[in-house]
C-alpha positions, -999 to +999 in steps of 0.1 A: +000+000+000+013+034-009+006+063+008-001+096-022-018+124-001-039+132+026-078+137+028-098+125+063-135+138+048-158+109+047-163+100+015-203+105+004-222+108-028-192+112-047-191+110-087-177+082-102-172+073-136-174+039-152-153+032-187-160-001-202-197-005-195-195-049-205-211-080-184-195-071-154-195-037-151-236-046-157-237-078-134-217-059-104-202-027-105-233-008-114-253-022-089-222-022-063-219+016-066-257+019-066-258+000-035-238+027-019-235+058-005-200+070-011-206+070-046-228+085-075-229+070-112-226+101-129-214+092-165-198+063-185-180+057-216-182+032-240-188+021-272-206-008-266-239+018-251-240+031-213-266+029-188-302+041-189-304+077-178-268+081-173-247+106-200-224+081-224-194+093-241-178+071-267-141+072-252-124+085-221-113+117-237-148+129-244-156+118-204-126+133-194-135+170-215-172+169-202-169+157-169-136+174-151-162+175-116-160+137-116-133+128-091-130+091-096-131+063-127-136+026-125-117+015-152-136-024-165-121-029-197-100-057-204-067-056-191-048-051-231-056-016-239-065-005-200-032+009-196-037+034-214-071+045-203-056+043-170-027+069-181-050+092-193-074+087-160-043+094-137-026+125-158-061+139-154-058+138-115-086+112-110-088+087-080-088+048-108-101+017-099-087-014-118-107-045-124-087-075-122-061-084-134-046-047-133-029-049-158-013-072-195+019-065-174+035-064-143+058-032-155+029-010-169+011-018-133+041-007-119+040+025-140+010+036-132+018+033-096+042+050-098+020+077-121-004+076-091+016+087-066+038+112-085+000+130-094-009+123-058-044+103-066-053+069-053-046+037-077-067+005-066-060-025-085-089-047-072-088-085-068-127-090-060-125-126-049-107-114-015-136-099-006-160-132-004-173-136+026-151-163+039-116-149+030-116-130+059-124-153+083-101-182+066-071-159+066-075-152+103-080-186+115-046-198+091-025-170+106-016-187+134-017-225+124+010-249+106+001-256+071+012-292+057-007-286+022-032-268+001-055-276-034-071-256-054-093-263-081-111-237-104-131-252-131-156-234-147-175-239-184-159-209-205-187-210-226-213-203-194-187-174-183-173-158-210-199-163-242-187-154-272-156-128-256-127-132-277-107-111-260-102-136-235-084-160-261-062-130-277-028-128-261-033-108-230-066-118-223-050-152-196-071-177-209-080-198-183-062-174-156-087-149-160-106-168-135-076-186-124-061-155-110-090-150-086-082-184-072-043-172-068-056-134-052-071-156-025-038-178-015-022-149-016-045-131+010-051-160+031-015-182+032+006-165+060+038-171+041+043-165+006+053-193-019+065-197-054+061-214-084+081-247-089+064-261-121+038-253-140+017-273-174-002-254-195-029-266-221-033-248-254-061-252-280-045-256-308-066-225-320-061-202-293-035-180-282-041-187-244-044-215-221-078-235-213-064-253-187-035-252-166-016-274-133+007-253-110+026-264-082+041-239-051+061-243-023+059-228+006+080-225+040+089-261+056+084-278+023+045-268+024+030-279-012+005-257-031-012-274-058-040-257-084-057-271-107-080-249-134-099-259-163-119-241-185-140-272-201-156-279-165-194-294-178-223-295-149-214-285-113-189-260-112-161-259-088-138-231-071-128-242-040-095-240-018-086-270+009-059-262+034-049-292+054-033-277+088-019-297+119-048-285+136-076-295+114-090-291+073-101-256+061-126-253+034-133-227+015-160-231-015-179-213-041-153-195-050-148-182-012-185-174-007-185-206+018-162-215+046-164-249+067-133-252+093-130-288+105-164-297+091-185-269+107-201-243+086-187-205+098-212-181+105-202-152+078-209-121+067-232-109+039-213-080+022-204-090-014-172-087-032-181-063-054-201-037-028-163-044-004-144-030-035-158+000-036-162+001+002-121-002+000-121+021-029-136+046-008-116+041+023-082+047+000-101+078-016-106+094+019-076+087+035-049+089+006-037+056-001-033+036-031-038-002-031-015-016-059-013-058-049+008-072-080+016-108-063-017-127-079-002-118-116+032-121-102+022-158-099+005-157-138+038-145-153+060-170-132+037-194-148+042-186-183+077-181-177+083-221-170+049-236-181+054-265-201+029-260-230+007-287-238-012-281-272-050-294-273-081-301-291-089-268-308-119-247-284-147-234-303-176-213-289 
């Protein structure tokens, strides 16, 4: 976390901005910040249409010329060409919210970090799945407790998910670590140690530019393994869930964090929402003049297509 300036007002009502108004700026941010009151919907931009009642512009430069009383932007493109949406957000002094993953590349999320602070504006780069309702509560009961192993597995039906988004098979768009990297953003929050990547298999369509399905292994302090396990073909039930055997007992968490059994036992959680705790956080930073800029999750991507063995496939077609 990165500390740019200083505010202390409480944060309420506040116009926001969305660019990139696509599924999930429609399934969750819009009704996140609607849900709120730290922030107003006050314009979007995108060429794919906007949102009933709410002025559209076509780009971020006609948002940017109309709107220079908006004080913040949610940035939900795809990660290829965010980074420069992002530049222009952040040389235009406004407070930017990344979806996930932040960025095509761990040095241009670095840049605008470093952008952010040198214009003295908050930079989130948001990793939604940490705000499940069981994240929380898994990561404090792990903090103080000896872990022997941990699986993940994130299988999901691409076609269910991401219908007909090419974007998502161009290189850049992760392939299967689009939802893959959720999986990683909660090890990373919940493991009390860090690990790293010893091996990694990655499984190409022979038609697509990025993976459908890849194995990683980690190790972690004391010889502690990490596997994961995600798949993009999953037909039926679908699976994200994290097991972490301990010396004192098996942690569970399930549907994709939502869910959180600790020896058995369902926990008693709370009922926020990932999406409604991002902008919570995003407003928090806002007020107190932080930036939030967690690379590690894509850390873990790249380290993985650094020593991936590639596997090519059946082609995918959707």
């Amino acid at each position: 976390m990165t500390a740019t300036s200083s505010s202390g007002a409480e944060l309420r009502g506040a116009k926001i901005a969305i660019v990139g108004v696509g599924k999930i700026a429609v399934d969750q941010h819009i009704p996140a910040i609607a849900g709120l009151e730290a922030f107003e919907l006050a314009a979007t931009a995108s060429r794919a249409g906007g949102v009933e009642g709410i002025e559209n512009y076509a780009d971020i430069t006609g948002l940017l010329a109309a709107h220079p009383d908006i004080p913040a932007l949610s940035l939900c493109i795809p990660p290829v060409p965010r980074y420069d949406i992002a530049v222009k957000s952040l040389m235009a002094g406004k407070h930017t919210m990344l979806e996930k993953p932040p960025g095509a590349t761990v040095s241009e999320v670095r840049k605008l970090e470093k952008l952010a602070q040198a214009k003295g504006v908050t930079l989130f780069a948001t990793w939604h799945s940490r705000y499940a309702d069981g994240v929380a509560a898994a990561r404090a009961w792990l903090s103080d407790r000896k872990i022997t192993s941990v699986q993940i597995d994130w299988k999901e039906d691409v076609r269910r998910w991401h219908p007909g988004q090419e974007w998502v098979w161009q290189p850049g768009g992760l392939g299967v670590f689009d939802p893959g990297i959720n999986a990683l953003s909660i090890m990373t929050e919940i493991l009390p140690n860090p690990v790293h990547l010893t091996a990694a298999e990655l499984f190409f369509p022979k038609n697509r530019a990025t993976p459908i399905a890849a194995n990683l292994n980690f190790v972690g302090p004391a010889g502690m393994a990490v596997k994961a396990d995600f798949d993009w073909r999953q037909e039926g039930e679908q699976s994200w869930n994290i097991t972490v055997e301990t010396t004192e007992g098996l942690l569970r968490l399930t549907d994709g964090g939502a869910k959180l059994s600790i020896n058995g036992v369902d926990q008693t959680l709370p009922d926020v929402g990932e999406y409604p705790g991002l902008y919570h956080r995003f407003a928090e930073l806002i007020e107190t003049g932080k930036s939030d800029v967690d690379i590690s999750p894509l850390l873990h991507v790249a380290d993985a297509f650094m020593v991936g063995d590639r596997k090519t496939v059946d082609a995918f077609h959707d």
